[in-house]
C-alpha positions as CSV (number, residue, x, y, z in Angstrom):
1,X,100.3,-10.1,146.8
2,X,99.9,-13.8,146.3
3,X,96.9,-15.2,144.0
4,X,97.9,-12.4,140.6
5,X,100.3,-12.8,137.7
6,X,101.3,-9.0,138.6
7,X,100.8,-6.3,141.4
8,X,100.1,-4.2,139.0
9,X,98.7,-4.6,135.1
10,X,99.3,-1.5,132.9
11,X,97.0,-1.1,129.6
12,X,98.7,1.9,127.3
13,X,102.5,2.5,127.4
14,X,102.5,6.3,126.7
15,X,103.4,8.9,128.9
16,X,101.2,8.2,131.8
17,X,101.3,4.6,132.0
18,X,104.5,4.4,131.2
19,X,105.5,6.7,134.6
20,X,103.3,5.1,136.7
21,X,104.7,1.4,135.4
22,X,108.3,2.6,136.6
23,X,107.3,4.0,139.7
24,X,105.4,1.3,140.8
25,X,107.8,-1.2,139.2
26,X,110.8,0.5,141.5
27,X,108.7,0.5,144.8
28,X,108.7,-3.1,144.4
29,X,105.8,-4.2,142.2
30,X,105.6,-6.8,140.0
31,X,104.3,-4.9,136.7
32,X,103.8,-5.6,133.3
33,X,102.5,-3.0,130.6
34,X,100.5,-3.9,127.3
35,X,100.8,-1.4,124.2
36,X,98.9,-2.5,121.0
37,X,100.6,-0.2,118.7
38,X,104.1,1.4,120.0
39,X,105.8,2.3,123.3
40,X,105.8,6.0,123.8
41,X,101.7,7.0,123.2
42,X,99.7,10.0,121.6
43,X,102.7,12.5,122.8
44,X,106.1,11.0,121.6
45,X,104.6,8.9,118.3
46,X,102.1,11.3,116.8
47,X,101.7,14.1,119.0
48,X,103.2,16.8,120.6
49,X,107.3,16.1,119.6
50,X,106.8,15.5,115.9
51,X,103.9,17.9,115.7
52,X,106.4,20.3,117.3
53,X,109.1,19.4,114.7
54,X,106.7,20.1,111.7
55,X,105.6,23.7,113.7
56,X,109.6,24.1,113.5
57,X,110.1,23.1,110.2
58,X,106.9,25.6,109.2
59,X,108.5,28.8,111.1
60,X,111.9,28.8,109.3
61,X,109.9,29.6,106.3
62,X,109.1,33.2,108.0
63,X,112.1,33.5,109.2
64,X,113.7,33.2,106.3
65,X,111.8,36.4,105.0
66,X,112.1,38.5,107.9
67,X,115.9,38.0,107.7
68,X,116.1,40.1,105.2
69,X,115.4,43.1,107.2
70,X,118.1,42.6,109.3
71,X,120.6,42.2,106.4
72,X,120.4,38.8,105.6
73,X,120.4,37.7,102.1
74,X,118.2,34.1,102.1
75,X,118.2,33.2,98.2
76,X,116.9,29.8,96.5
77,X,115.3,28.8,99.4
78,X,112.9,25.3,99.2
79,X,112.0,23.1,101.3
80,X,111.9,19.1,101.1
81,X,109.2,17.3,102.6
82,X,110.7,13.7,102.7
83,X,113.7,14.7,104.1
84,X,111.8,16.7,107.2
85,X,109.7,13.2,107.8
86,X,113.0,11.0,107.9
87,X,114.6,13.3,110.5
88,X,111.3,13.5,112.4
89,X,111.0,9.1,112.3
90,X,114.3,9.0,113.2
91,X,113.8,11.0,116.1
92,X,110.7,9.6,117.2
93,X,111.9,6.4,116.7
94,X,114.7,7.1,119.0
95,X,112.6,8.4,121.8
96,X,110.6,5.0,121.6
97,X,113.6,3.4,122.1
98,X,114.3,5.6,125.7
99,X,111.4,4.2,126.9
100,X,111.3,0.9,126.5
101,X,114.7,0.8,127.8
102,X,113.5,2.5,130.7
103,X,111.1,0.2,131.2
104,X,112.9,-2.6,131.0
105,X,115.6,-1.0,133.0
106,X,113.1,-0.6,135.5
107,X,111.8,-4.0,135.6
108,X,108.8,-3.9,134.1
109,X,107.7,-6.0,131.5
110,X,106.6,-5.1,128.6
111,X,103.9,-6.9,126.3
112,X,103.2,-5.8,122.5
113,X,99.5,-6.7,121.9
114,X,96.0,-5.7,122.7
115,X,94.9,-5.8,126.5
116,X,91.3,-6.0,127.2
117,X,89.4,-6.2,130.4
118,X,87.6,-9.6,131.6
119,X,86.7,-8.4,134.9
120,X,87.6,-6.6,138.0
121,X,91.1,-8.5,138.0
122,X,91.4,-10.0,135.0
123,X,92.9,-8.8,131.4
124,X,92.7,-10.5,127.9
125,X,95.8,-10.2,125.6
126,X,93.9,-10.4,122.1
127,X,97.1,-11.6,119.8
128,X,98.5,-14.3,122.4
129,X,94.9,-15.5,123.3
130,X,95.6,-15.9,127.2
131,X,94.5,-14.0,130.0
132,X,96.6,-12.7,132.9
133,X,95.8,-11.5,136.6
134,X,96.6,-8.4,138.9
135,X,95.6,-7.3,141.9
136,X,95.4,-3.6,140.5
137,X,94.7,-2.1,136.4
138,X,95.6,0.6,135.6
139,X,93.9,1.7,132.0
140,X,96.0,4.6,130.6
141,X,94.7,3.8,126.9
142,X,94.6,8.1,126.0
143,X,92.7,9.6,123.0
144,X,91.6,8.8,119.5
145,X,90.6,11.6,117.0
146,X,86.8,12.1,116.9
147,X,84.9,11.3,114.1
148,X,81.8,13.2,112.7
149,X,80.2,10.5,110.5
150,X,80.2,12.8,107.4
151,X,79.8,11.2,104.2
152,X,83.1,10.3,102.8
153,X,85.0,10.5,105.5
154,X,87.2,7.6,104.9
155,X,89.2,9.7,102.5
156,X,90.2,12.5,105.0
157,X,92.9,11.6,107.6
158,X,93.5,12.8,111.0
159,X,96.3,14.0,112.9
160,X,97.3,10.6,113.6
161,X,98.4,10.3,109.7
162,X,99.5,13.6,109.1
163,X,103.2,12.3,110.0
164,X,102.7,9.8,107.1
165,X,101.9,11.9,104.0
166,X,104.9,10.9,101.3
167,X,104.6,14.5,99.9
168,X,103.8,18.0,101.2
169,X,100.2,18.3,99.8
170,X,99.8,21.9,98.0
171,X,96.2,22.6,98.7
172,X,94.6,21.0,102.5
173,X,91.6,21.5,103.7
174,X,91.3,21.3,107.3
175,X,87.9,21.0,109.6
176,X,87.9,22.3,113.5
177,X,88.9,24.8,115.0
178,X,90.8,23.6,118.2
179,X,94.5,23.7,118.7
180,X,95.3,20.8,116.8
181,X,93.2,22.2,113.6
182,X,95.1,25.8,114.6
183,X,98.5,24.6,114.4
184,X,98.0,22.5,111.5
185,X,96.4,25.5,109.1
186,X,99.8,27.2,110.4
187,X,102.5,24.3,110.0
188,X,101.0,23.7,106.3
189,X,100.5,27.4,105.7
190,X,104.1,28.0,106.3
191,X,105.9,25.3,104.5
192,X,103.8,26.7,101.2
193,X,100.4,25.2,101.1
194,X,97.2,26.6,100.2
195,X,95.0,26.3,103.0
196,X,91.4,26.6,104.1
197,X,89.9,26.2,107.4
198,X,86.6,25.4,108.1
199,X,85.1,25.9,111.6
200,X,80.9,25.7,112.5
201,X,81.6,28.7,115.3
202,X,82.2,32.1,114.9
203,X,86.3,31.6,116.3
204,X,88.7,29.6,117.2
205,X,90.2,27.9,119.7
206,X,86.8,27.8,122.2
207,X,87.6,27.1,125.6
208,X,90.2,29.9,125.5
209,X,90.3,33.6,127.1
210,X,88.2,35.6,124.4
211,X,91.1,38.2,123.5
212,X,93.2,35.1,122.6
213,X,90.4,33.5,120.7
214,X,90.3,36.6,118.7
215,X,94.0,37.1,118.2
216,X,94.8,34.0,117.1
217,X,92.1,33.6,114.5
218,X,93.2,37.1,113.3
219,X,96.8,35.3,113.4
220,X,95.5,32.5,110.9
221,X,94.1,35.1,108.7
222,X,97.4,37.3,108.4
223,X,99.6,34.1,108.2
224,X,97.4,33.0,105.0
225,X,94.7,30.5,106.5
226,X,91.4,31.2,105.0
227,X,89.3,30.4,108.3
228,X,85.9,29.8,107.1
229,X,83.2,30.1,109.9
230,X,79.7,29.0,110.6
231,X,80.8,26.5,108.0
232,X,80.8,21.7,108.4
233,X,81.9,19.8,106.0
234,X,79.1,17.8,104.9
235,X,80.2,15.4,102.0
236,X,84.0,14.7,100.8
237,X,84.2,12.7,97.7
238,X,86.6,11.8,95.2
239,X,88.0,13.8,91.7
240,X,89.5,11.7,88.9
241,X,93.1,13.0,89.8
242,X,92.7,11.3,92.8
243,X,92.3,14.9,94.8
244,X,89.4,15.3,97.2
245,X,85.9,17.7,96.4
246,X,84.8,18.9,99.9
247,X,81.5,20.3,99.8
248,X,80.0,22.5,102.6
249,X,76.8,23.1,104.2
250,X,76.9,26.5,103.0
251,X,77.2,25.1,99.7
252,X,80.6,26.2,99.0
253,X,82.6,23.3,97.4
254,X,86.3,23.5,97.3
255,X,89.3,20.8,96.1
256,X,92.1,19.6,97.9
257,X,95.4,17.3,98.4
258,X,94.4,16.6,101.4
259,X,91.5,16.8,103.7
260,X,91.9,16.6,107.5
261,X,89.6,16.2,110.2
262,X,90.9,17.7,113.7
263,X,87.6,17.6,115.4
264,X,88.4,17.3,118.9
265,X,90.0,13.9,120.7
266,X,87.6,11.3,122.5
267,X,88.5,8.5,125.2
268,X,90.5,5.2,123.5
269,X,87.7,3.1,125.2
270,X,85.5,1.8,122.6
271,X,86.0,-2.4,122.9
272,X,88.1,-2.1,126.2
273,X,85.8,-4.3,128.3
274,X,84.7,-1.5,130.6
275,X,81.2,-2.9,130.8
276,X,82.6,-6.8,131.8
277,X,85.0,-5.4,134.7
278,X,81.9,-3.0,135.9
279,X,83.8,0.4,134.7
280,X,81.8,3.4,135.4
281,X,81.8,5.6,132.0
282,X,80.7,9.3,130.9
283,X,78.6,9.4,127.7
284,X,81.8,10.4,125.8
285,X,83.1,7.3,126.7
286,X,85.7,8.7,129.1
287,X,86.3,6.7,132.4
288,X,85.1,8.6,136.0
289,X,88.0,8.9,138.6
290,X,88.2,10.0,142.3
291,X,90.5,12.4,143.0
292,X,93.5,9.6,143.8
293,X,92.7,8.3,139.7
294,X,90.3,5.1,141.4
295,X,87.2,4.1,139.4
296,X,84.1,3.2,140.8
297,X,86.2,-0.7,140.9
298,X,88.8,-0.4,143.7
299,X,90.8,-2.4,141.9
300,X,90.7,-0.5,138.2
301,X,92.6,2.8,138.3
302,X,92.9,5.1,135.0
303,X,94.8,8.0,134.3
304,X,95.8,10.5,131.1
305,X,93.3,11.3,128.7
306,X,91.1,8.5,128.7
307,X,89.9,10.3,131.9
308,X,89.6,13.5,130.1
309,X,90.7,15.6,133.0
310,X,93.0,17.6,131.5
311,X,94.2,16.2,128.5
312,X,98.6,17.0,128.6
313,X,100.8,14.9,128.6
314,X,102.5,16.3,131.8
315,X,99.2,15.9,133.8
316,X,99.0,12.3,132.9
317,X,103.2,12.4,134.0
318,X,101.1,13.4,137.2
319,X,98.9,11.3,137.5
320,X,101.0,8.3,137.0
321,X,103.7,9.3,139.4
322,X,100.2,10.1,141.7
323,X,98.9,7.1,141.6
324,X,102.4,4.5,142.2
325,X,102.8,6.8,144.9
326,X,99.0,6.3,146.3
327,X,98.8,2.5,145.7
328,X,102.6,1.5,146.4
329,X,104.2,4.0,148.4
330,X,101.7,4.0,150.8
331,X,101.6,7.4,150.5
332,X,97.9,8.9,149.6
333,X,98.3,11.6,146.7
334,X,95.9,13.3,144.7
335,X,97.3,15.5,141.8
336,X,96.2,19.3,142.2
337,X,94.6,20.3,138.6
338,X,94.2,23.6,139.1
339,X,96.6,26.0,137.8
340,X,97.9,24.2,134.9
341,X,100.0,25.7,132.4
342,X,99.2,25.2,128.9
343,X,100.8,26.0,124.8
344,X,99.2,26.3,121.8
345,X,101.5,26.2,119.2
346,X,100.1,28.4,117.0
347,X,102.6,30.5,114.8
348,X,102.8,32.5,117.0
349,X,102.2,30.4,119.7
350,X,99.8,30.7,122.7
351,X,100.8,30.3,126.1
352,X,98.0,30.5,129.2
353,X,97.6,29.4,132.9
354,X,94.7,29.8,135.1
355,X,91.1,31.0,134.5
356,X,90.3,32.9,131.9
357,X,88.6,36.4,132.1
358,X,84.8,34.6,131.3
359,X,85.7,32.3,133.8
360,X,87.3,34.2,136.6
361,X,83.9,37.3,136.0
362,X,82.1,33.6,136.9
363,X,83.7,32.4,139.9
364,X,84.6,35.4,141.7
365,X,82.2,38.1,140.1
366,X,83.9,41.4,139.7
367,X,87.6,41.4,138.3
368,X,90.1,43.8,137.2
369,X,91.6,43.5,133.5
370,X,95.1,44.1,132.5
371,X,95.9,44.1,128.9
372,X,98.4,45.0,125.9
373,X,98.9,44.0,122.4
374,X,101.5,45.1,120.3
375,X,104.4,44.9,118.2
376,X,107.2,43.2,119.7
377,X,110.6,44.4,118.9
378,X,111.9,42.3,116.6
379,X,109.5,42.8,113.9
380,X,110.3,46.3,113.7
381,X,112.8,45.7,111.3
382,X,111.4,42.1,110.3
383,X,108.6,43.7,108.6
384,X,106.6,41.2,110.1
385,X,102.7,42.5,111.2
386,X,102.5,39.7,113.6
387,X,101.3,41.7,116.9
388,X,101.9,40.3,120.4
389,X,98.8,39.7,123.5
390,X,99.5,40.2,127.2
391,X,96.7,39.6,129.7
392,X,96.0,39.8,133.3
393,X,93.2,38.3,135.0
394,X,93.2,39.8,139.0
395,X,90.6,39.0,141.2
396,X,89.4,42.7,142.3
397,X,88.5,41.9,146.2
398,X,92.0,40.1,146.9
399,X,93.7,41.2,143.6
400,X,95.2,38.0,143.5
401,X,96.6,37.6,139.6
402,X,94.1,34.1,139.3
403,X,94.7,34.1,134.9
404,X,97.5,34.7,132.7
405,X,97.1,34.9,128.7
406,X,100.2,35.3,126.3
407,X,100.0,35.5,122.7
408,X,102.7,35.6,120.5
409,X,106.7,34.6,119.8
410,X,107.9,32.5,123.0
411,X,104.7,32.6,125.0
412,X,105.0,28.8,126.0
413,X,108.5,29.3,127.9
414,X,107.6,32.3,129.5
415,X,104.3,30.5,130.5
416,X,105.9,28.1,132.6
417,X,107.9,30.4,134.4
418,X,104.5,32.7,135.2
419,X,102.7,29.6,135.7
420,X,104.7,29.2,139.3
421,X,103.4,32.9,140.6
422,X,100.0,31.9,139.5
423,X,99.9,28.5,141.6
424,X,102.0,30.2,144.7
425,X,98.8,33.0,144.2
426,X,100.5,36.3,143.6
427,X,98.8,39.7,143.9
428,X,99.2,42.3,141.3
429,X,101.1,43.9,143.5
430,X,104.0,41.0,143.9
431,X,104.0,41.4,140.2
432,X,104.2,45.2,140.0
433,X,107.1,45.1,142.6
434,X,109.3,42.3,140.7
435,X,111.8,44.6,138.2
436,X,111.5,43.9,134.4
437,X,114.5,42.5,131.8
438,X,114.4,45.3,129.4
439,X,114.2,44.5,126.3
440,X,111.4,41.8,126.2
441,X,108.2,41.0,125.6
442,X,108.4,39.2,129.2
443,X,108.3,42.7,130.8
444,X,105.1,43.8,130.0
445,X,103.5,41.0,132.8
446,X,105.3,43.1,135.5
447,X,104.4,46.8,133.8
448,X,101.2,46.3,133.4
449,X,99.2,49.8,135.0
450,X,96.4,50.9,133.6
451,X,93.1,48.9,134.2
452,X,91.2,47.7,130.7
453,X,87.7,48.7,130.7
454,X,84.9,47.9,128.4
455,X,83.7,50.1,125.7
456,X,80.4,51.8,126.5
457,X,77.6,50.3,124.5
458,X,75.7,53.1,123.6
């Protein structure tokens, strides 16, 4: 590969480029990899592992209570807000650290500045003020949180600063109502704050099965959210005490520590240099793949969010792996994105795989609907009221399971585990025929009998 700097120029060291850097690295590619802000992306810095941390942190507070009815005696307990963010840093710090050693273990180097496309083969580095050459790109630049425009909205913060506050704020006031907005009412809930979320639909979490939709914003409401609906934030000013006044379309006006805006994520590509290097785009910015990650520039690959497939971190794992495989392994693969297990982590959390019930009545017509909620078994004595949702979306003609939806205490690991059956395309029989581990909440996928059927509408 004469003629390039590199084989292979990676923009955006998180998850996805990161993976595809090594692989392609250890099949014998010369590869370098530009991050502008730090090595480990949306997922390790300011995503899912200290966003999980902080849902930890949140649930000991429950726990804590419920102990009691089990004989535990929890007295003077607080909580300290610095001391949860230095462990968190620490450990995020440390999981930077694995992956630039990685990298460089792999061979790959690694540059910290800004990489920008010239053209087709050609990236700017914006602090150094050179340009380098490759015969391939790869953009894996992820997501930024959205912005509305509202007025005043330079004194909210996103989830991207949430990890930064100096003290636990005691009254937030959150806008959306997607996951990240959902765990966030829940995480600051928990550890003690007063908090009210505002959403302009009627519930939460869109995109999801229905009966999770509605159990989880029941779940917001019994943990202490206020979930305001049909509501927007429409003007967020300043109070003397240096706390916020958010006032609302509906012309409710409230005060707050702190005001977040968890709107949804867009593609990182505003100022990338698509439009130089030819980079076909959607109008939400995100960049159009092929099935083997190649944009419409046989050269330019992208993978991760900023192709908003499916935006998980191990999709864009994937995809990376996909595409070093593809371009340097000589071996042509395309990453299969159906069938992919998902979390919410709510409190509790929310754990689904394959289409939901809206979905599957649209694809395949008529389906047959297997359902439960109820208490689990621990919160018999807890005292807790959290209830528990178990749903099973079967295709009525081959009664293939094609839609699994868990809410409630460990959904996310017994996801995964479900998640296999679901992708290898077990029947409801498969599942009736497998023995359940008594007690769990597990054992209602496999005990599932009675068919749910709509109320009459009279």
């Amino acid at each position: 590969m004469s003629g390039f700097d590199y084989d292979l120029f990676v923009i955006g060291a998180g998850s996805g480029g990161v993976r595809a850097a090594r692989m392609s690295a250890m099949r014998g590619a010369r590869v370098a990899i530009a991050e502008e802000y730090r090595v480990g992306g949306t997922c390790v810095i300011r995503g899912c592992v200290p966003k999980k941390f902080l849902v930890y942190a949140s649930a000991y507070g429950k726990a804590f209570k419920e102990a009691e009815g089990y004989g535990w005696s929890a007295e003077n307990v607080s909580h300290d807000w610095p001391t949860l963010c230095a462990n968190l840093h620490d450990e995020v710090d440390r999981l930077s650290g694995i992956y630039v050693k990685n990298l460089s273990n792999s061979g790959v180097e690694i540059i910290h500045d800004r990489a920008v496309l010239e053209d087709a083969n050609t990236v700017r580095l914006v602090k150094e003020g050179r340009t380098v050459s490759a015969r391939y790109i790869l953009i894996a630049v992820g997501g930024t949180p959205a912005q509305l425009g509202i007025e005043g909205e330079e004194l909210a913060i996103t989830s991207n600063e949430v990890f930064h506050l100096k003290q636990r704020p005691d009254h937030v006031v959150i806008q959306g109502g997607g996951y990240i907005a959902c765990e966030f009412a829940q995480v600051f809930a928990g550890l003690g704050s007063k908090v009210c979320q505002i959403y302009r639909r009627d519930t939460v979490l869109r995109g999801f099965d229905d009966d999770v939709r509605s159990h989880v914003h029941e779940e917001l409401k019994r943990s202490g959210v206020r979930v305001m609906t049909h509501a927007n934030i429409s003007r967020i000013s300043e109070l003397d005490n240096s706390r916020r006044k958010v006032e609302t379309d509906t012309g409710e006006e409230l005060e707050a520590d702190v005001v977040i805006q968890a709107v949804g994520r867009v593609a990182h590509t505003d100022g990338l240099g698509l439009d130089k290097a030819g980079v076909a785009t959607r109008d939400n910015g995100s960049i159009i793949v092929d099935a083997f990650s190649k944009t419409n520039v046989d050269s330019i690959y992208a993978v991760g969010d900023v192709t908003d497939r499916i935006n998980l971190t191990p999709v864009a794992i994937r995809e990376g792996a996909a595409f070093a495989a593809t371009v340097f392994g000589d071996e042509p693969t395309a990453f299969d994105h159906a069938d992919v297990a998902s979390a919410v982590f709510t409190q509790p959390p929310v754990g689904s795989v394959g289409l939901s019930e809206h979905a599957a009545r649209q694809k395949f017509g008529d389906v047959d609907i297997y359902k439960a909620t109820f208490k689990p078994m621990k919160n018999a004595l807890s005292g807790s009221e959290s209830r528990m949702l178990v749903k099973l979306v079967v295709r009525q003609d081959t009664q293939q399971v094609v839609g699994v939806h868990m809410a409630g205490d460990d959904s996310p690991e017994i996801i995964q585990a479900v998640a296999i059956a679901v992708k290898a395309g077990l029947t409801k029989a498969q599942f009736d025929a497998t023995c359940a581990v008594h007690p769990t909440v597990a054992e209602e996928l496999v005990t599932l009998k009675e068919k749910w059927t709509p109320p009459e509408i009279s």
